[in-house]
Every structure is written in C-alpha cells, then in structure tokens.
C-alpha positions in Angstrom: -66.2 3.7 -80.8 -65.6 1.4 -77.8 -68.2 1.5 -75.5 -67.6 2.5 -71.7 -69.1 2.8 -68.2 -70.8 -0.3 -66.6 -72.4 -3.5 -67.7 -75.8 -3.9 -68.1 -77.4 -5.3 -65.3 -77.8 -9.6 -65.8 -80.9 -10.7 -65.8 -82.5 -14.1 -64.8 -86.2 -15.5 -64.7 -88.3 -14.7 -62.0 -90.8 -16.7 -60.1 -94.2 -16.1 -61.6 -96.9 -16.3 -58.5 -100.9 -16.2 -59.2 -102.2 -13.7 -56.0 -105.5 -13.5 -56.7 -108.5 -14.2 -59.3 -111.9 -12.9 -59.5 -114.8 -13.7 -62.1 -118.3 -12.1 -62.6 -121.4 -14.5 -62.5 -121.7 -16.0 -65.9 -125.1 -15.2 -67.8 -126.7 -16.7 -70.4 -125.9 -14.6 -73.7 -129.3 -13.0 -75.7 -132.0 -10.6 -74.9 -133.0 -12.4 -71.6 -129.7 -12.9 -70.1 -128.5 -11.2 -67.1 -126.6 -9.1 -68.9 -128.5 -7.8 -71.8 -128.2 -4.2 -71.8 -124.8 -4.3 -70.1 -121.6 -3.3 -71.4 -118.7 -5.6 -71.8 -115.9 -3.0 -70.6 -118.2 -2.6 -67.2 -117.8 -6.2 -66.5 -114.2 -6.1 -66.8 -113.8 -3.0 -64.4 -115.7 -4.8 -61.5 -113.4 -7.4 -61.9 -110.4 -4.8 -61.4 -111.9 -2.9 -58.8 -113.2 -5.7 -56.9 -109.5 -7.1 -56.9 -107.9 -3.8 -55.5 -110.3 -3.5 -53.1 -109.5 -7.5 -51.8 -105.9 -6.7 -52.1 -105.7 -3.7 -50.5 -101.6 -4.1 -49.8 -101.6 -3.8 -53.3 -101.0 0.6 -54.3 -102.6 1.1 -57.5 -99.6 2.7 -59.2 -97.6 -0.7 -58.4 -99.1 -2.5 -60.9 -97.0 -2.7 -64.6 -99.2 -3.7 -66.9 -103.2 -4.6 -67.4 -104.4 -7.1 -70.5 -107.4 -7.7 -71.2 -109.2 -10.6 -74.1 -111.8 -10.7 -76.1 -112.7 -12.6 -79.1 -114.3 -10.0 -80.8 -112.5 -6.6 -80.3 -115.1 -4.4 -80.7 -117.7 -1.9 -79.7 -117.6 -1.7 -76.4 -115.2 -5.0 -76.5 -112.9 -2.9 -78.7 -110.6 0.3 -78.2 -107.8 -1.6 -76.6 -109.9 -2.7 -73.9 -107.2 -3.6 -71.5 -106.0 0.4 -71.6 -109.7 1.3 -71.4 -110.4 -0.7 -68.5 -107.8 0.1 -66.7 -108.5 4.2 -66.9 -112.4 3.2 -66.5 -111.3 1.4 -63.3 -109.9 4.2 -62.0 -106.3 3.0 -61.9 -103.6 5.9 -62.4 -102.9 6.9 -66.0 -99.5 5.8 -66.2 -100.9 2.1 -66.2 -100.6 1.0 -69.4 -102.8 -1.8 -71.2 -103.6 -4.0 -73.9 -105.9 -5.9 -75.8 -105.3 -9.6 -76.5 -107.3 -12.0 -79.1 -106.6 -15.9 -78.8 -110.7 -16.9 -79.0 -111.1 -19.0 -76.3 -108.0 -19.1 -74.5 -107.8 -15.3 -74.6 -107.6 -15.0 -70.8 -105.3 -18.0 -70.3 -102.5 -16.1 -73.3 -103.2 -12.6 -71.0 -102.1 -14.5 -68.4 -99.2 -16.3 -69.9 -97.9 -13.7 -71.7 -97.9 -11.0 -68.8 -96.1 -13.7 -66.7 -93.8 -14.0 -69.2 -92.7 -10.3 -68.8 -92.9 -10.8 -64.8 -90.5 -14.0 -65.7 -88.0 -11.6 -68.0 -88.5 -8.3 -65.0 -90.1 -6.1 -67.7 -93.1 -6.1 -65.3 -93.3 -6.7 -61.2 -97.5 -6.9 -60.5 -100.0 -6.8 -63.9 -103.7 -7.6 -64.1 -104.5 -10.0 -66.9 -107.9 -11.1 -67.4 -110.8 -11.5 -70.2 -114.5 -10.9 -71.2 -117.0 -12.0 -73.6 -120.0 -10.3 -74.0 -121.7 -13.3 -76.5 -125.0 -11.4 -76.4 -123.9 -8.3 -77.7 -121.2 -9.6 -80.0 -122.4 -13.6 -81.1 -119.9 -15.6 -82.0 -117.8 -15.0 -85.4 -120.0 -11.8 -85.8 -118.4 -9.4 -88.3 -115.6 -11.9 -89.2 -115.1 -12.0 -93.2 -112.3 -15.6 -93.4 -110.2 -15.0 -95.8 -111.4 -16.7 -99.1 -108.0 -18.3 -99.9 -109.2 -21.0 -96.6 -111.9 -22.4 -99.1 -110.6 -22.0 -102.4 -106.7 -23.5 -101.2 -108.5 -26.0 -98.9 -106.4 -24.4 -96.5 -109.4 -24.9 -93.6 -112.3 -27.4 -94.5 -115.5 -24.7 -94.0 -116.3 -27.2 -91.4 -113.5 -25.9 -89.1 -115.3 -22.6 -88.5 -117.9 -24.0 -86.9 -117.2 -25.6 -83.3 -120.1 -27.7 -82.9 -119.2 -29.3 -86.5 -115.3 -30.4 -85.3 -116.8 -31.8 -82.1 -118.7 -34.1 -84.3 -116.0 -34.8 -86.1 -114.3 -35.9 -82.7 -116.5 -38.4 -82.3 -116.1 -39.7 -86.1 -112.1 -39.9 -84.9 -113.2 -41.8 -81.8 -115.9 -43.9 -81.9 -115.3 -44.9 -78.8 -116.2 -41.9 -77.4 -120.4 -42.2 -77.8 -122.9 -39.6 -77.0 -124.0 -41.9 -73.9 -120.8 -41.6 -72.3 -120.6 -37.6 -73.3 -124.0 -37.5 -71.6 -123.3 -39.2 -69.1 -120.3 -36.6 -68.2 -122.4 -33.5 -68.5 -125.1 -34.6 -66.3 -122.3 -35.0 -63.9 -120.4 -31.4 -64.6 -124.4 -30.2 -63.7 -124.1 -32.2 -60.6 -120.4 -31.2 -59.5 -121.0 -27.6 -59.6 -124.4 -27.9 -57.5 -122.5 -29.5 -54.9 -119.6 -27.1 -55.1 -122.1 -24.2 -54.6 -123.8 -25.7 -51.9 -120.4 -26.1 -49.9 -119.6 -22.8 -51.0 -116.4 -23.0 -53.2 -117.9 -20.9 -56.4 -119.4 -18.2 -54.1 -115.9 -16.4 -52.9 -114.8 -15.6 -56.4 -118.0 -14.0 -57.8 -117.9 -10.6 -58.2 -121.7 -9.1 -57.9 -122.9 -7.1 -60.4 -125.6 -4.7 -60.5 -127.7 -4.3 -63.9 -130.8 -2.5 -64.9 -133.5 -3.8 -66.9 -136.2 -1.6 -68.0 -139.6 -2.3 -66.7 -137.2 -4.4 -64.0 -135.6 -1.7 -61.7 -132.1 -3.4 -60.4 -130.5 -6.4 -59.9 -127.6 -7.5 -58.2 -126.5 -10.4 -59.8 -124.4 -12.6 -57.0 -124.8 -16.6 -58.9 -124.4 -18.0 -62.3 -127.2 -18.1 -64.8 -126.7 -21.0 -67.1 -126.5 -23.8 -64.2 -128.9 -26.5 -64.6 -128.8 -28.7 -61.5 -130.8 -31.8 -61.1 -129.6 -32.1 -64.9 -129.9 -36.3 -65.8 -128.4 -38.6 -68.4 -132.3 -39.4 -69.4 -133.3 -35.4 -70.0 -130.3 -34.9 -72.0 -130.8 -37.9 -74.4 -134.2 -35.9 -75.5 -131.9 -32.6 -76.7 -131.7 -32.2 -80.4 -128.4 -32.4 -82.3 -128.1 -29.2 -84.0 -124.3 -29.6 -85.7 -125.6 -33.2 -87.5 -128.6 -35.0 -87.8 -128.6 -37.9 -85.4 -125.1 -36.6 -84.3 -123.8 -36.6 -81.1 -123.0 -33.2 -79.7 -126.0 -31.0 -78.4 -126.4 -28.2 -76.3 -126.7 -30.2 -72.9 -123.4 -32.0 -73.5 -121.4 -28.1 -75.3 -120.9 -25.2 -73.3 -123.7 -22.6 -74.2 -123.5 -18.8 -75.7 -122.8 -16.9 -72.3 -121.6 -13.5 -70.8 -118.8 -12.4 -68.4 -115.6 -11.6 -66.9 -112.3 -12.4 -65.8 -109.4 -11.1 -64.0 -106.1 -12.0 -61.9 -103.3 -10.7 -60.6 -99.8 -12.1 -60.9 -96.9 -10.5 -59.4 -93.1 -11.6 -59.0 -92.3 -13.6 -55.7 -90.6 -10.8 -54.8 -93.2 -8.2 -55.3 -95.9 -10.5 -53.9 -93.4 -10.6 -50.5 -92.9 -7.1 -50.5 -96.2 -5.9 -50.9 -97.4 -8.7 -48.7 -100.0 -10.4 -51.6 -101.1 -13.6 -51.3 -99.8 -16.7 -53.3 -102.1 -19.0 -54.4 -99.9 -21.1 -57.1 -96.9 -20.8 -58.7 -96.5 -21.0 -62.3 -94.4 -23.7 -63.4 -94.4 -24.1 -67.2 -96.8 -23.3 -70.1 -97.1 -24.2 -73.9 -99.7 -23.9 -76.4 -99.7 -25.9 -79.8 -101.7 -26.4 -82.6 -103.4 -28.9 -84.4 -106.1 -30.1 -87.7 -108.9 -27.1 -87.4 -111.0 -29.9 -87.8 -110.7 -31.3 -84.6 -109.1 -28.1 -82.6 -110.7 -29.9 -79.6 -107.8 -32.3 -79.7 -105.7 -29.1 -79.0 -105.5 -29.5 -75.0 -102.9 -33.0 -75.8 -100.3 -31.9 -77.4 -100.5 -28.5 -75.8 -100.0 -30.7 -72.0 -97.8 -32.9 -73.8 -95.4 -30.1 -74.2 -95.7 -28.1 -71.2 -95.2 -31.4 -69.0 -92.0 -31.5 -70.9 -91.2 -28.1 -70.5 -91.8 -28.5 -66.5 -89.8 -31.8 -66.3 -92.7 -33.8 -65.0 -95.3 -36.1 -66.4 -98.8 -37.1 -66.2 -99.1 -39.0 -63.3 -97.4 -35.8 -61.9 -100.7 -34.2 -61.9 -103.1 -34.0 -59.0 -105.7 -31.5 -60.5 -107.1 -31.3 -63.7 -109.4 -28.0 -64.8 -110.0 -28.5 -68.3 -112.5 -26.2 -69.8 -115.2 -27.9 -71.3 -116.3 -26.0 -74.7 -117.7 -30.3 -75.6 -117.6 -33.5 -73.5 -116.1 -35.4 -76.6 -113.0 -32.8 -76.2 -112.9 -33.7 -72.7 -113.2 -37.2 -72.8 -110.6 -37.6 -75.6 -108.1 -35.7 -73.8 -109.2 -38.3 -70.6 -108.6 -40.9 -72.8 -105.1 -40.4 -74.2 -103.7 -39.7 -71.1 -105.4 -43.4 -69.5 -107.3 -41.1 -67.2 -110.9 -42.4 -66.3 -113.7 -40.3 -67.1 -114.9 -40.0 -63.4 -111.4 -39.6 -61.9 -112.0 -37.5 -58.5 -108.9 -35.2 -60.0 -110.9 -33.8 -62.7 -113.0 -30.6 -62.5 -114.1 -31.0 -59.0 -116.2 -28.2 -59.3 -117.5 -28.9 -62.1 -117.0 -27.4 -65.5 -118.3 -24.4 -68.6 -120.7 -27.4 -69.3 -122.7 -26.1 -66.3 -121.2 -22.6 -65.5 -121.2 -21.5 -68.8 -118.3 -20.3 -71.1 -117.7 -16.7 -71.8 -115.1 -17.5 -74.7 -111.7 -15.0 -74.0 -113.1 -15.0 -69.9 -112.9 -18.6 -69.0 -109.1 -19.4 -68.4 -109.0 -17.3 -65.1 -111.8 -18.8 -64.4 -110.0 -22.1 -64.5 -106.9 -20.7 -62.6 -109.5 -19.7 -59.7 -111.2 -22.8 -59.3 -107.7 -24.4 -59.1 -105.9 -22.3 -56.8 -109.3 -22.7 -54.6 -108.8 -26.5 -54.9 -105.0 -26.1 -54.0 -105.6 -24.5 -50.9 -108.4 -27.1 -49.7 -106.1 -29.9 -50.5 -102.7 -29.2 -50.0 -101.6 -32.8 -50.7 -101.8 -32.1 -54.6 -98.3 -30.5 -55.6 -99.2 -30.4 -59.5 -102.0 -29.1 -61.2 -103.1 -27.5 -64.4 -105.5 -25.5 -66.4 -105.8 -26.6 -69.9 -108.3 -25.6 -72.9 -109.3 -26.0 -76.5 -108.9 -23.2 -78.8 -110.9 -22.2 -82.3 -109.1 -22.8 -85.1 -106.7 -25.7 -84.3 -105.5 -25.0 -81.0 -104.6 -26.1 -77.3 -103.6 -24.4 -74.1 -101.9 -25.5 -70.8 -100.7 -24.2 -67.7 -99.0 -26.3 -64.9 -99.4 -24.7 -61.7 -97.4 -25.3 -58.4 -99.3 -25.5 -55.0 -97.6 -23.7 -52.4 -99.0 -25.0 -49.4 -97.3 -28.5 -50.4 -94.8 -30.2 -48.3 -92.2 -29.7 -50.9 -93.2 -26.7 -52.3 -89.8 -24.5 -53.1 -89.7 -21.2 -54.7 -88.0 -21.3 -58.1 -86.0 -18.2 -56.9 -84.7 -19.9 -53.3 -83.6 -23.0 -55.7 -81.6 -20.6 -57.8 -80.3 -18.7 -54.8 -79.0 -22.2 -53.7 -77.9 -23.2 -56.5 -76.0 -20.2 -57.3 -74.1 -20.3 -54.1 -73.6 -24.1 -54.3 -72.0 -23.2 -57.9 -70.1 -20.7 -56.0 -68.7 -22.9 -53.4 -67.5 -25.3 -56.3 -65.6 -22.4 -58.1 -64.1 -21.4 -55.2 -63.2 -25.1 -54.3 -62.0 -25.5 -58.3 -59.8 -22.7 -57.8 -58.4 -23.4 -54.4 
C-alpha cells in the first residue's frame, strides 16, 4: 500500500549554544572532606536549582531532557540519577532523564551527547551535567574486570590503575621529567590563587550547606583541595606512590575529590526565544581511543580529530582547558602540538591539579572556566575543552566565542547559504 498525505518534515542541524554552567565547590574526598556525610544526588540538585533560579527566562517545563554522570552508578549515585535529579529538583515530571557513565569525561559525553539531540531537533533546552561523590564511592569500588582482560592480555593489569599509565608516560617520554611536571603543578597552584583573588572561580560556585555532627552547619562557598603558595621545592619531598623513585605523586595528579556539575544548552533558537544567554557555541567534538596503558595520551588524537571535524587547526586555537587528571598527560599533549608548557593560552585559571577532580563532574567545569575566559577576552575566536579518559580514552570540544568579531551563527550561515543556493537555481533555470 502506497503511502499518502504529506512529507515528513526535513530536517537539518541546529546550532548547539552553551547558556550557562554552574559547579559546586570541590572537596577533598574521605571522612574529613566537606562533603562527608552528604549525598551525591543533593549535589547535583543545587546545581539544577541554582541554574533555574540564574535563568529565570528559562520555564521549567521547557527544558527536554536532563543527564546526569557518574563513574560509579550507584547508591545514591545510582537509580538513573539524571531522572532522580531532575524530580528531586523539583522540575515537572514530564522531564525525563538519564544516567550516563564515560569515567572521567562523564560530564563532557552528557554534554555532547544531549547537544547532539539539540543538533538533530529531538531536544530544544536540556541540562547535562555530572557528580562524583569519591568519598562515598572510591574509585573502581565494586568493579569486578572481566577476567578474559588478564588471561587474553587484552588490558596489561597496569591499565586499571591511573597513577601506573602516568608512569608509563613518562617511560614513553623521557623528555617529559618529574622536574618539569613539578614545575607545572606548582604553577596550576599558583594560577588558580590568582584567578580567585580576581574573582573568576567565585561566580560559578554554587554554595552548599552540610551538617557535620558535633559541627552544626556549614556553607561551603570555595574549593577545598587548593593548595596555594604550593612550590617546585615542597613538591620534590612528595613520595611516589605508583613506582618507587617514579615520577608521578600526589602534588603533580589530581587528588580523590567530591562534587558537581551542570549546564544548560539550548538551540540558538530556543536560547533567542526564551532570551538565555550564549556563552559559546559548539563547533565540533570527537572522542577516540587509544593503548589503556597510556589513556593519558587520549586528549591528541581525540583534538586531532575534532580540529578536523571543525575545519581548523591548532594554531586555530586561542584557549586551551585541559583537565589535568597528571602533569605528564598535560605536558605530552603540550608537546605534540609544539605548544610551550607556560603558554598564556593554557588553563589560565588554573587546573584539577589544584581545584580538584571530581571524576564524571569535571568537564562542565572546563566548559565554565572557558566560556568565563571567552567573555573576558573576546579576541580568542577558538577554544576547547579537552580530557583524558580511563581505559584508553580522550575527549575534545571546540567551542566558538560569540563575542568575537567574526563570530556567525551556524544557522544564519545556512540561511545564507540556502538562499544564495536559491538564487543560483533560479538563475540556472532562467
């Protein structure tokens, strides 16, 4: 049977637009943390209700879709968290959600995914975001590898452990020595003190309240793990704990830590209509993978791919926020792409070295501190967010700022070069 009536509506991709990003304070994960005590899925909802509340244009039942990471998906980081959050935030009920596991680009895949069905017109305005609650679930807690990855050789057993493939990084380049990995992590230290004292952390924290007993209340308002005054000379006393006279310790790694993440993305449309904010525009995106081994390779070939995907290259790039799980994983990805390791592009507010790392959480947090940076400097067109992933695995966004000169929606190009290709037919046919 033929089929009749009208044609499906056709369908082309959207411009993506990041409105607005929020984070809690990080803590330090374990029993004297800031969070010890506190639930994961309550960290997540002040994230959401702190973003309605800053977006007020925004009506609750507009938005399409809420997704939420975490590493380790359960007890109170379990039950679909992104559905839970989203009823415990007191969104309507016909907001669906979703849990979404990619270890420690969790947030960055909520975001990239969701955007993806803003891009296709599945969704108009979603909520994507992350938490890791380190303290109540440690990392790899409850995991049982499959014992094929040993016995096949599938995985050296190294692999599982992160601190063991960021040695191994340093095997693969020498060149890369623990003074120079020092050297950047007393600097990450010093970068974020400077950042909060001109107060460019400060405007994304979400405070949060917690209750110790024997303590009464807190309201939490900066980040915990922060060590500034950090130098080279008190970080060459740490202990390597992944190797003996290795190279990676815990004042050169990002440490165990607890906290939140979310952002709101919209179409350009439905961030017009509703009058949101646009902070950046999201340009391209790829992840790839690579040796377990040395997953912190994984931010190369993941940029590699989504500069190709974007039409641009490296030295198209005016921000760099790469998440630093290890200095070596920062300084190798520095040092394929020629880039020097104190080049005034990279992490200007420093990095999870000092602000801690909240596994799943921290790629919003990397979106925030860029869109922050685009809209103090709007001579950078080009920036991205980019991460290492467990397992063999890298992560980048490129990110559009639209406060540059030549900033032009994706959607005004297509509407002019739809009628450009209209005039031509017409012409043709005439």
């Amino acid at each position: 049977m033929s089929q009749t009536g009208n044609s499906a509506k056709p369908r082309t991709v959207r411009d993506v637009v990041f409105v607005d990003g929020v984070r809690t304070p990080f803590g330090k994960a374990g029993d004297k943390g800031i969070y010890a005590g506190t639930r994961a899925d309550d960290l997540v909802v002040k994230c959401i209700r702190e973003l309605m509340r800053r977006n007020p244009s925004l009506p609750a039942d507009r938005v399409d879709e809420v997704a939420i990471a975490a590493t380790t998906q359960t007890g109170d980081q379990g039950l679909t968290i992104g559905r839970t959050a989203a009823l415990l935030a007191g969104l309507p009920r016909s907001v669906p959600g979703f849990a979404i596991d990619r270890m420690c680009a969790g947030a960055m895949t909520a975001v990239t995914t969701t955007a993806s069905g803003i891009g296709f017109g599945a969704y108009d305005v979603v909520i994507a975001g992350g938490v890791e609650h380190m303290g109540n679930h440690p990392m790899g807690a409850g995991a049982d590898p499959n014992p094929r990855f040993m016995s096949e050789r599938i995985v050296d057993p190294a692999a599982l452990n992160m601190g063991n493939t960021a040695e191994n990084l340093h095997d693969r380049f020498p060149s890369i020595t623990k003074e120079r990995t020092d050297t950047y992590a007393a600097a990450s230290q010093a970068k974020l003190a400077t950042a909060y004292g001109k107060g460019q952390i400060q405007p994304d924290l979400v405070p949060v309240a917690t209750m110790k007993a024997g303590q009464g209340w807190t309201v939490n308002t900066v980040d915990e793990p922060p060590r500034p005054g950090t130098t080279v000379d008190d970080l060459a006393e740490l202990r390597t704990p992944f190797r003996a006279h290795g190279r990676v310790t815990a004042g050169n790694a990002a440490g165990l830590n607890d906290g939140a993440t979310a952002a709101v993305l919209a179409s350009a449309e439905a961030a017009e209509e509703l009058g949101l904010s646009v902070k950046m525009r999201l340009v391209s995106y790829a992840f790839a993978g690579v040796e377990p081994e040395v997953m912190g390779i994984g931010p190369v070939p993941a940029t590699e791919r989504a500069l190709k995907n974007a039409g641009l290259g490296i030295e198209d790039i005016g921000l760099f926020e790469i998440n630093e799980a290890f200095a070596v994983q920062v300084l190798s990805f520095l040092d394929h792409f020629g880039i020097a390791d104190d080049d005034p592009r990279v992490n200007r507010y420093g990095g999870a070295i000092a602000v801690g790392h909240p596994l799943a959480s921290s790629g919003v947090r990397l979106m925030n501190q860029l869109a922050r940076q685009f809209e103090e400097d709007p001579s950078v067109r080009y920036g991205i967010t980019t991460m290492c992933i467990g397992l063999g695995m890298g992560a980048t966004v490129v990110w559009e700022n639209p406060r540059h000169a030549d900033y032009q929606s994706y959607n005004s190009y297509n509407s002019e070069t739809e009628t450009s290709v209209d005039t031509e037919s017409k012409g043709a046919a005439a």
